[in-house]
GUMARMAR-179828 format. One record per residue (C-alpha): z, y, x; residue number from 1. Coordinates in nm, 3 decimals. Each point is the difference from the previous one (the first is absolute). Layout:
<rs>
<<Z,Y,X>,NUM>;
...
</rs>
This chain:
<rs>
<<-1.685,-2.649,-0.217>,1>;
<<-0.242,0.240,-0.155>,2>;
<<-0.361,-0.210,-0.060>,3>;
<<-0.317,0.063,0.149>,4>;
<<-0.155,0.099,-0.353>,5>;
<<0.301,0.267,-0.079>,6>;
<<-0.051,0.136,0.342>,7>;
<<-0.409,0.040,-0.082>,8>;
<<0.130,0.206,-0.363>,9>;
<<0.228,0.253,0.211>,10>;
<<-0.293,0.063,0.194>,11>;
<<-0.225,0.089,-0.278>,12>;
<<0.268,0.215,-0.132>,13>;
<<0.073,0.183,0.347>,14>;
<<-0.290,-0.024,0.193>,15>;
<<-0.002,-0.239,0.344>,16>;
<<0.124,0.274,0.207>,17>;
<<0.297,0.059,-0.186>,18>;
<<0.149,-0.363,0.019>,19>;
<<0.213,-0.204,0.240>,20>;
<<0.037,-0.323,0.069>,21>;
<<0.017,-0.125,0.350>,22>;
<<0.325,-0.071,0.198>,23>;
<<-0.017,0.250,0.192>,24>;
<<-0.041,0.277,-0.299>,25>;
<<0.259,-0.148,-0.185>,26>;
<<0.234,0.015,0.295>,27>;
<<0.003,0.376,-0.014>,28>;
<<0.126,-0.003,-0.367>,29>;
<<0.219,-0.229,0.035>,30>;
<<0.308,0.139,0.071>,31>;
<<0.176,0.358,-0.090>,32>;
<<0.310,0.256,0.139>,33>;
<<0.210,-0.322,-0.055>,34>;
<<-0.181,-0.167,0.254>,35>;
<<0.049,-0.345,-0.216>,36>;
<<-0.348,-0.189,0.003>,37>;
<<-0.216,-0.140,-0.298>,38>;
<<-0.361,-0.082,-0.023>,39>;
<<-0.229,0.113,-0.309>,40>;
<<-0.324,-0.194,-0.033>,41>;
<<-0.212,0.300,0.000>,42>;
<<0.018,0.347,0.001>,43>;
<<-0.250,0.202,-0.248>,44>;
<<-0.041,0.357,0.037>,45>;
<<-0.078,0.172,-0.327>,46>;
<<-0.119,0.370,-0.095>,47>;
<<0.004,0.080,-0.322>,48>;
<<0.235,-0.068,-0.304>,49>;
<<-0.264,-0.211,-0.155>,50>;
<<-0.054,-0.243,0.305>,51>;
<<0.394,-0.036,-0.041>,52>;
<<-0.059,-0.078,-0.323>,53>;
<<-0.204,-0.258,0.045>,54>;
<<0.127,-0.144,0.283>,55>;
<<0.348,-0.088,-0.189>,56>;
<<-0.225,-0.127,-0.315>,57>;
<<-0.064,-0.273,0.261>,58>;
<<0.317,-0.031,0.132>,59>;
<<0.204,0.003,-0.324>,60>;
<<-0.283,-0.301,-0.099>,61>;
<<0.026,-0.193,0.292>,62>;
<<0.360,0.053,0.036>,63>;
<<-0.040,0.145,0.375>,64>;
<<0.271,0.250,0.133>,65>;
<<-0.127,0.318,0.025>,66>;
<<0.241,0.248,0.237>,67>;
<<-0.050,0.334,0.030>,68>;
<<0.062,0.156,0.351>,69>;
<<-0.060,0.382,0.109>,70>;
<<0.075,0.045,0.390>,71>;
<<0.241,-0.296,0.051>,72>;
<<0.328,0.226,0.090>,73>;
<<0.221,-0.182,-0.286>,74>;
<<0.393,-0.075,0.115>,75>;
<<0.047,-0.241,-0.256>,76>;
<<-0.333,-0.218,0.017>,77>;
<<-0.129,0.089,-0.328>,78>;
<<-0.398,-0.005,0.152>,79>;
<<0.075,-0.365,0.170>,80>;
<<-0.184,-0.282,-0.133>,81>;
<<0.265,-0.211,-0.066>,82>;
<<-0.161,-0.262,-0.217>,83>;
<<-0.414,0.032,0.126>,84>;
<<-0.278,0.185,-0.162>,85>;
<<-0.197,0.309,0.032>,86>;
<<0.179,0.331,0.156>,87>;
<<-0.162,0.262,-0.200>,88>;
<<0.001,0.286,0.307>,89>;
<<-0.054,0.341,-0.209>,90>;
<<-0.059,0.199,0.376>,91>;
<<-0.399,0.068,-0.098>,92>;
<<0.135,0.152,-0.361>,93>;
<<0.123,0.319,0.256>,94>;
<<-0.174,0.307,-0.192>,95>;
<<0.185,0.300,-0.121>,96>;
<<-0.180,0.044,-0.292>,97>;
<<0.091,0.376,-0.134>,98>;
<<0.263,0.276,0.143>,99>;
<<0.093,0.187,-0.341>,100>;
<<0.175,0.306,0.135>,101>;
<<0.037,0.185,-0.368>,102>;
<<0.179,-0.288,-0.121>,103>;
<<0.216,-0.103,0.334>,104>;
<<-0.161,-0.391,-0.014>,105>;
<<-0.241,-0.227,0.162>,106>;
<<-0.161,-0.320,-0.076>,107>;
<<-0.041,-0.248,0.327>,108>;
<<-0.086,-0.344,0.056>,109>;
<<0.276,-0.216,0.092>,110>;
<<-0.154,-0.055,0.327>,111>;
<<0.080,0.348,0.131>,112>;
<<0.236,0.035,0.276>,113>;
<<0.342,0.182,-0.093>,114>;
<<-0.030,0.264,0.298>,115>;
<<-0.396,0.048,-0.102>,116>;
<<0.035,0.125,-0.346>,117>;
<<0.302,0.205,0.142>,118>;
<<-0.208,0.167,0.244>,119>;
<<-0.288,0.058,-0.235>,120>;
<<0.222,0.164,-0.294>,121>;
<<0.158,0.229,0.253>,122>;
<<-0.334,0.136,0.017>,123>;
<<0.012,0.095,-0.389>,124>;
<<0.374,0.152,0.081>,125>;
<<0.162,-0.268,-0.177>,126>;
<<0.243,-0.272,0.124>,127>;
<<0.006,-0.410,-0.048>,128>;
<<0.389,-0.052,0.081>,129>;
<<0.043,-0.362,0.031>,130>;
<<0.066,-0.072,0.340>,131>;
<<0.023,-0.374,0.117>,132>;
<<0.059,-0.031,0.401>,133>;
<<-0.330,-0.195,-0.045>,134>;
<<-0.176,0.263,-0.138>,135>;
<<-0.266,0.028,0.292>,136>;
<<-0.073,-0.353,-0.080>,137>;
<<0.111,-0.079,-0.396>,138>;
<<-0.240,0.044,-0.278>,139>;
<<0.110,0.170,-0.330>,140>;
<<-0.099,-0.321,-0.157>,141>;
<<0.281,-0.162,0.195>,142>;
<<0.260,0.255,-0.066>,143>;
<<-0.075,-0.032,-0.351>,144>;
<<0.039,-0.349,-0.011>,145>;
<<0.301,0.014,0.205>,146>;
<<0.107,0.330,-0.157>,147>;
<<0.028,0.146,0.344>,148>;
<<0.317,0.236,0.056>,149>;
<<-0.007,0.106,0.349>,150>;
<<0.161,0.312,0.198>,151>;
<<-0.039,0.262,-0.248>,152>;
<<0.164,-0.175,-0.340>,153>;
<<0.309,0.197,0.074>,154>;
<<-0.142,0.332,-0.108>,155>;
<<-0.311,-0.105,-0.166>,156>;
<<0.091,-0.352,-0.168>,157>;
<<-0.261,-0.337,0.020>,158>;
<<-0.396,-0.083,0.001>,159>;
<<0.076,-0.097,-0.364>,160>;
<<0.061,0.358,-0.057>,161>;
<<-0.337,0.128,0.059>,162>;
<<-0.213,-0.278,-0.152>,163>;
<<-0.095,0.125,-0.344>,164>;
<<-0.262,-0.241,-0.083>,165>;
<<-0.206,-0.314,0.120>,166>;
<<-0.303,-0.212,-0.086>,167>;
<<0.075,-0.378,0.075>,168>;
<<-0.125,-0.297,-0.038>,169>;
<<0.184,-0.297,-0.192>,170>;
<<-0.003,-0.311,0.126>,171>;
<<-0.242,-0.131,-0.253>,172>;
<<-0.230,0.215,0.120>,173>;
<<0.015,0.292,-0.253>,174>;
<<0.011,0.341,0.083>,175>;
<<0.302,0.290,-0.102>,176>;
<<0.057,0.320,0.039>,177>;
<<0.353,0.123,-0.043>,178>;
<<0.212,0.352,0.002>,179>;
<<-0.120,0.322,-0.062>,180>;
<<-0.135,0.329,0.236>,181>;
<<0.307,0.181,-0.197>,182>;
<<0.338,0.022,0.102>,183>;
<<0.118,-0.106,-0.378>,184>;
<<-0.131,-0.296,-0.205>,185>;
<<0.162,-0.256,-0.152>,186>;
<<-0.227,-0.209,-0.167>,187>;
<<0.126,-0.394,-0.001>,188>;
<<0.108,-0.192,0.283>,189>;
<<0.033,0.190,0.326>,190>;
<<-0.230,-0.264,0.181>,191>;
<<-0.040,0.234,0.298>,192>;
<<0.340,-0.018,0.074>,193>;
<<0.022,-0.344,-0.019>,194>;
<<-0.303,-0.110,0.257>,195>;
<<0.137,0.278,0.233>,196>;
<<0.230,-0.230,0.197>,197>;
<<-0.090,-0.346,-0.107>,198>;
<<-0.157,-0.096,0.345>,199>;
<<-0.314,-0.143,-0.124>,200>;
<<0.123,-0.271,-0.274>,201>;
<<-0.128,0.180,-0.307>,202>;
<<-0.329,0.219,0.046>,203>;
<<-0.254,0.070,0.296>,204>;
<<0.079,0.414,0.042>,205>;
<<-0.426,0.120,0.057>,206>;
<<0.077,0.399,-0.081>,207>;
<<0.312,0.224,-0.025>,208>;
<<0.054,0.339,-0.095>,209>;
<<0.256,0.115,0.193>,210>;
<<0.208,0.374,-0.047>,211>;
<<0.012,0.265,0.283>,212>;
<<0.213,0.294,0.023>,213>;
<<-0.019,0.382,0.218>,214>;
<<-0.012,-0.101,0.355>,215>;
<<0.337,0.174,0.146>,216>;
<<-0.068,0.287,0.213>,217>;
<<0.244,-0.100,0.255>,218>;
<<0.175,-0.256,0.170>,219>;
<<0.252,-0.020,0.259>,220>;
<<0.182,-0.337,0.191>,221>;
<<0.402,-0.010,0.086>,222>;
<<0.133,-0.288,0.219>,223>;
<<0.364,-0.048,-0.014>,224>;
<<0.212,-0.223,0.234>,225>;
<<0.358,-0.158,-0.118>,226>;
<<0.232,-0.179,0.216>,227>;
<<0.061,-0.239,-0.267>,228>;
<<-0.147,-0.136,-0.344>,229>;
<<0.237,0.135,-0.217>,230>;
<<-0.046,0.333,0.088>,231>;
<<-0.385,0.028,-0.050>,232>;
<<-0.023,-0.187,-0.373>,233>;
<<0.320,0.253,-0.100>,234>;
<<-0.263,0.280,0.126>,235>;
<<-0.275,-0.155,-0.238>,236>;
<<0.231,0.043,-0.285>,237>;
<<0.101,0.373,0.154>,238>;
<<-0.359,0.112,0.002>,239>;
<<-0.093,-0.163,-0.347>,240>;
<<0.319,0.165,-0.137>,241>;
<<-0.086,0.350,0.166>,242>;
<<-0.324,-0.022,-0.270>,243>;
<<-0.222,-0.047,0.307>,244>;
<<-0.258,-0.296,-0.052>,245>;
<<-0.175,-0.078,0.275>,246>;
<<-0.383,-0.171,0.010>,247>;
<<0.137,-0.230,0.252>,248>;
<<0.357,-0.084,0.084>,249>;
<<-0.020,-0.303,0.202>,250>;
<<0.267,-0.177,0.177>,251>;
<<0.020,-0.282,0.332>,252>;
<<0.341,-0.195,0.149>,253>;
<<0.046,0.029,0.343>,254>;
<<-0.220,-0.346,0.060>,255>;
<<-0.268,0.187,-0.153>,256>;
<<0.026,0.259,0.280>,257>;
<<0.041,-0.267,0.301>,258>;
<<-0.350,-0.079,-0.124>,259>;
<<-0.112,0.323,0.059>,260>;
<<0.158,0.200,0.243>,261>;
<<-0.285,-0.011,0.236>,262>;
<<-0.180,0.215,-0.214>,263>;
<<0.245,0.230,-0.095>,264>;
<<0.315,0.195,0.142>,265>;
<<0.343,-0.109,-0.146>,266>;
<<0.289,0.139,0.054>,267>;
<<0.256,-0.218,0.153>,268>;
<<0.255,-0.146,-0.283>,269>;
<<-0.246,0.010,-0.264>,270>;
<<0.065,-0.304,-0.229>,271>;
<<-0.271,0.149,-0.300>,272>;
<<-0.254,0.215,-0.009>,273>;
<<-0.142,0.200,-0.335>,274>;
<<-0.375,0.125,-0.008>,275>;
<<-0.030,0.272,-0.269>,276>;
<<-0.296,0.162,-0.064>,277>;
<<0.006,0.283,-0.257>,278>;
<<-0.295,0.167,-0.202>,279>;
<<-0.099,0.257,-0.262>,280>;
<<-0.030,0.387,0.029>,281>;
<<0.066,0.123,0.376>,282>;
<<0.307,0.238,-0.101>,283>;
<<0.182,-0.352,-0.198>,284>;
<<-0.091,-0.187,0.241>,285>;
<<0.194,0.215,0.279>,286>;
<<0.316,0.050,-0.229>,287>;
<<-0.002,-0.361,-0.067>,288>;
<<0.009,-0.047,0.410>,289>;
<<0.259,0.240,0.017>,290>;
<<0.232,-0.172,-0.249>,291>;
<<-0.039,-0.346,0.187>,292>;
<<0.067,0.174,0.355>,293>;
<<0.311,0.142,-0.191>,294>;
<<0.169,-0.300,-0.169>,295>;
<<-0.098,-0.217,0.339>,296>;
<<0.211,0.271,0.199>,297>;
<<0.309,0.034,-0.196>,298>;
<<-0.004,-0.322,-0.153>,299>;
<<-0.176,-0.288,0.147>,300>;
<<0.017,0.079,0.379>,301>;
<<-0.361,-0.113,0.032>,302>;
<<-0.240,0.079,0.261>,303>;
<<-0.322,0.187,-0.052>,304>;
<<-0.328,0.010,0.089>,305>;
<<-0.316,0.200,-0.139>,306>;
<<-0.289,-0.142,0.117>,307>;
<<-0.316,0.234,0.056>,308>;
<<-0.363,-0.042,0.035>,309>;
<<-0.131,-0.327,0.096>,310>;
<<0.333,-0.136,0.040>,311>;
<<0.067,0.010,-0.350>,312>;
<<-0.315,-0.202,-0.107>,313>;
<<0.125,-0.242,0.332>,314>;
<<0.373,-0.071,-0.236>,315>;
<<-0.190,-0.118,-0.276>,316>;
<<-0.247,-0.232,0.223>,317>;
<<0.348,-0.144,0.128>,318>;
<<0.140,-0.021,-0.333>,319>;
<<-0.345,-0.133,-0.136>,320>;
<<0.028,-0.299,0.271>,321>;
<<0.339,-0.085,0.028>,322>;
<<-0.025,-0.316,-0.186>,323>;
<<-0.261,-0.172,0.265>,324>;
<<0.265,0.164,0.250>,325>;
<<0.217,-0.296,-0.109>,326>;
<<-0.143,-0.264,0.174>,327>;
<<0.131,0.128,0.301>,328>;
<<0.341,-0.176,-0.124>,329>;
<<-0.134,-0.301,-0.140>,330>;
<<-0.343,-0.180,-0.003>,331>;
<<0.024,-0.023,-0.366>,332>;
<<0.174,0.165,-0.288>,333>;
<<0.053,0.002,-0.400>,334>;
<<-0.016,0.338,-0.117>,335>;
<<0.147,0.047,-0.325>,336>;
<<-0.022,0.366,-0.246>,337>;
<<0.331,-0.001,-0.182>,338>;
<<0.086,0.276,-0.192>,339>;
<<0.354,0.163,-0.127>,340>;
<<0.138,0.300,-0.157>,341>;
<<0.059,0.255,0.283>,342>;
<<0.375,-0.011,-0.018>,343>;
<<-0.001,-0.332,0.065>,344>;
<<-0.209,0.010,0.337>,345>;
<<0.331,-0.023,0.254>,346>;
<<0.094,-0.274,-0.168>,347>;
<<-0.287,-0.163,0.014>,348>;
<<-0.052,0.063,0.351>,349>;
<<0.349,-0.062,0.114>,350>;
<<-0.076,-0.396,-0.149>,351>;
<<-0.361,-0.019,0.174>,352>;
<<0.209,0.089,0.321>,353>;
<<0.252,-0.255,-0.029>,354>;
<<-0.231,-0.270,-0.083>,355>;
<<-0.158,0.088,0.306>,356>;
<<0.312,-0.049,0.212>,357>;
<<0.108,-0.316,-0.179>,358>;
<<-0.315,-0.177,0.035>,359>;
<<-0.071,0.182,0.319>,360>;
<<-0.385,0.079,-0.095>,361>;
<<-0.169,0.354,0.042>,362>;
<<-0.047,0.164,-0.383>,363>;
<<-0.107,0.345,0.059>,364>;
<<-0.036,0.254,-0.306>,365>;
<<-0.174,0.262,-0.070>,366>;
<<-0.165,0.138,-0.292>,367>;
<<-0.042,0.288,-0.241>,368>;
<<0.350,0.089,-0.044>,369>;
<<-0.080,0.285,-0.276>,370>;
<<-0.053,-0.244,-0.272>,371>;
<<0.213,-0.282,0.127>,372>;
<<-0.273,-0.217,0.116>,373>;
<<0.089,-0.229,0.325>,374>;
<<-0.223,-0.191,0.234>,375>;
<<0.178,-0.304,0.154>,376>;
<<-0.107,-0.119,0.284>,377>;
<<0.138,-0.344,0.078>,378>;
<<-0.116,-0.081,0.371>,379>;
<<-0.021,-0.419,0.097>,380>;
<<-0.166,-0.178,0.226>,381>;
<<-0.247,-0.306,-0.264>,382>;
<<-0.008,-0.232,0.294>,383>;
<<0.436,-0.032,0.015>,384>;
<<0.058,-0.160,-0.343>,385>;
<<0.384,0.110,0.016>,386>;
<<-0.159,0.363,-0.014>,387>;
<<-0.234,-0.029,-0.265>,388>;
<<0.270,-0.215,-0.192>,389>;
<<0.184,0.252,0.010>,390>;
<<-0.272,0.276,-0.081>,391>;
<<-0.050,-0.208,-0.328>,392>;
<<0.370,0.040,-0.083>,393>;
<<0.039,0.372,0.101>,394>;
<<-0.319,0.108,-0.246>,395>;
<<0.189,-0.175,-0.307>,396>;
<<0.343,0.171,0.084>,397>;
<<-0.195,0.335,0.041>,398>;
<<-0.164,-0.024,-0.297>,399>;
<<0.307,-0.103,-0.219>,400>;
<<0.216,0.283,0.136>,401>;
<<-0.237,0.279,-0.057>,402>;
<<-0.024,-0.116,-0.414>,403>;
<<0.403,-0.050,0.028>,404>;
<<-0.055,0.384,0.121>,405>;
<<-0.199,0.095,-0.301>,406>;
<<-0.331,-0.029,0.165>,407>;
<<-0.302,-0.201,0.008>,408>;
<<-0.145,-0.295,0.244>,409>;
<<-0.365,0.231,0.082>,410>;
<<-0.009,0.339,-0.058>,411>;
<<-0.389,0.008,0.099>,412>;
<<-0.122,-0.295,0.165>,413>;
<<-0.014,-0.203,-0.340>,414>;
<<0.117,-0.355,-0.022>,415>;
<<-0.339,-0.216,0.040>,416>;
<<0.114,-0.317,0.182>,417>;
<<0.255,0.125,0.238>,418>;
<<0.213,0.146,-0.256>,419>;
<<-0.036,-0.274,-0.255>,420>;
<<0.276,-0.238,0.045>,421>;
<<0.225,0.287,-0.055>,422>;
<<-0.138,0.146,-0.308>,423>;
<<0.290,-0.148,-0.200>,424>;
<<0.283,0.156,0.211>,425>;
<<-0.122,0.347,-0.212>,426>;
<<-0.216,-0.175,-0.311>,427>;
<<0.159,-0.207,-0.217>,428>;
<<-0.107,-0.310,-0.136>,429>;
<<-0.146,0.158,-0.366>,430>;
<<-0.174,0.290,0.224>,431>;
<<-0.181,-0.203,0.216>,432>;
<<-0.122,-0.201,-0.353>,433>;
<<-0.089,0.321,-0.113>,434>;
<<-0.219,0.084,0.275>,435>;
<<-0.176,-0.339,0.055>,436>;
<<-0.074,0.064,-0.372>,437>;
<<-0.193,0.315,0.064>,438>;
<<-0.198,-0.181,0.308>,439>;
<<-0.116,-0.288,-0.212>,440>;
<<-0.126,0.241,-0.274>,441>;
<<-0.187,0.181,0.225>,442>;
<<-0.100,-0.288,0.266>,443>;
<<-0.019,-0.293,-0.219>,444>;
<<-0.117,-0.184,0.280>,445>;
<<0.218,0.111,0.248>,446>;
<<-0.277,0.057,0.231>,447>;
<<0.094,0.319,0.099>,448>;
<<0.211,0.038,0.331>,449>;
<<0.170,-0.352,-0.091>,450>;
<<0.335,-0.090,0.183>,451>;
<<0.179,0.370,0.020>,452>;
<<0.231,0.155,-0.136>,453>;
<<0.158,-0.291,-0.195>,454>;
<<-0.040,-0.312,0.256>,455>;
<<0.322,-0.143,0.118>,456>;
<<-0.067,-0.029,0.406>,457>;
<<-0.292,0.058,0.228>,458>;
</rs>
């Protein structure tokens, strides 16, 4: 519990009206996509790098937790409060603080929303790719910590891959700027690299520099409709090898589309679905749909449809909500991000649906099938312990078959405290040394984000 006294110093720092501390405040902060539940003891609402600064001074002194949190859309609980302390919510730190067109970059605030800063650049003619089905809600603050991948990765790769620079905060309080506003430099340590991705346990992210690109001038969406699983990941590979790489190339099992056939036509004996949407110069763009219509047709036997108008904004708004869909199945769910080589998608689809016969529990998958990244969906009912028993089991066989496949346990949604007690099925023993190695010499404390990434249970 957080004294009277430390409370009075965080208001000095931030100002009355940007601090929480009453039950009901904390309530709303409490809790994030995971839906698990932990209470900070206050919630302090800083905007500028040097109130950050000073407010984990204190911290790091009195040996207070200090989380970070940007709009509370994590899938792995890295913005829960797991042991106490102070949520530092970076939401008022929202400016975009320069546009450089000449030099395709920006500088923002890590408070910006993801969709915001895409919007705004667009105005410039330039393009922010990363494209988390959260955007609308995540902050780039977030998706750095996270390292966001989202829908596009397939053709234009992972939030990491725009971030060229970053002024943090340590948690001792001092204050670092890292990368460069070139493309090349190589100067020591690539730091930048290293706090992109590390959910909060190393540095407090207050700036980033992030790189844009041409906005394309045209983009088109193809929905294709298989009458089994096989069939649509062989047309992934098809397209891929036809030197066709889509922006988007997203794929959902046929539970996926009980979940959403309301809103959208399917063809009778669908069992998978693909979503493709395609982009660049208008004349590539229509070659490129050409090919796909052309290997679907004489080899994949897939139907097609080419949505138009508002209809093809409506396929991503189903795509873009399919995961709250879910509930319709189950009152509750683990949702896991695995990630394989693309090859070895049937395979690792073929398991997830025998699991879900043997142990007779809804697991519907979906996910961005371009660059092997799978959602998982496991569907149970928390108040029958047999279900969520078996829930428990199903997310450690899941995760141990994808790295038997040559893939990884998260692919986006980061391993925080969900994740944890699995870190060792893909880090050994001397890696996960290594790592807690680099956390204590940067949080020699261990007062930043405490109790993720290397806890052993919730």
């Amino acid at each position: 519990m957080i004294s009277k006294h430390i409370i009075e110093e965080l208001s000095r720092i931030v100002g009355k009206t940007n601090i929480l501390s009453s039950p009901a405040q904390i309530k709303d902060f409490s809790t994030d996509g995971t839906k698990l539940v932990f209470y900070p003891d206050v919630i302090v609402f800083p905007k500028s790098t040097e109130k950050v600064s000073k407010i984990l001074a204190l911290a790091n002194k009195e040996k207070i937790p200090v989380i970070p949190r940007g709009a509370g859309t994590g899938m792995s609980g890295g913005a829960l409060a797991v042991k106490g302390g102070i949520v530092l919510g970076m939401n008022k730190m929202d400016r975009i603080l320069y546009i450089d067109k000449e030099n395709m970059l920006c500088k923002v605030q890590p408070g910006v929303i993801t969709e915001k800063l895409q919007k705004e650049v667009k105005k410039y003619g330039l393009f922010y790719p990363p494209y988390p089905a959260s955007a609308h809600l995540s902050t780039i603050g977030g998706n750095v910590a996270e390292c966001a991948g989202g829908l596009r990765a397939v053709k234009y790769g992972v939030t990491r891959d725009y971030v060229m620079g970053l002024k943090i905060v340590l948690p001792t309080g001092e204050i670092l700027n890292t990368g460069t506003k070139t493309v090349k430099g190589v100067v020591g340590y690539d730091l930048t690299r290293l706090i992109v991705g590390s959910e909060g346990t190393l540095a407090v992210i207050t700036e980033i520099i992030l790189k844009l690109i041409p906005a394309p001038e045209f983009k088109k969406t193809i929905v294709l409709f298989f009458e089994d699983i096989d069939s649509s990941i062989k047309t992934v590979i098809k397209i891929l090898h036809a030197k066709i790489i889509p922006t988007i190339l997203e794929f959902m099992d046929e539970l996926c589309l009980d979940c959403i056939k309301e809103d959208l036509y399917i063809p009778a004996s669908t069992k998978s679905m693909l979503i493709i949407e395609l982009d660049g110069k208008k004349s590539s763009v229509i070659e490129d749909m050409e090919n796909i219509e052309k290997i679907c047709k004489t080899e994949s036997r897939a139907k097609i449809y080419i949505p138009e108008g508002e209809e093809e904004q409506k396929i991503w708004d189903i795509r873009n909500n399919l995961s709250p869909s879910m509930y319709k199945l189950k009152p509750n769910k683990v949702s896991e991000d695995i990630a394989v080589p693309i090859s070895n998608i049937p395979e690792m689809v073929s398991y997830i649906k025998w699991l879900e016969k043997q142990y007779n529990i809804p697991i519907p998958v979906f996910g961005h099938a371009g660059d092997g990244n799978l959602h998982v969906n496991i569907m149970f009912d928390k108040t029958k312990k047999e279900e969520s028993d078996k829930a428990k089991e199903l997310v450690s066989k899941v995760l141990r078959k994808a790295v038997e496949l040559e893939g990884t346990i998260s692919g986006e949604h980061g391993i925080g405290i969900t994740k944890a007690p699995y870190l060792d099925i893909e880090i050994p023993a001397h890696g996960i040394q290594l790592m807690k190695r680099i956390k204590k010499a940067f949080d020699p404390n261990n007062i930043l984000n405490p109790g993720k990434i290397f806890c052993r249970s919730i």
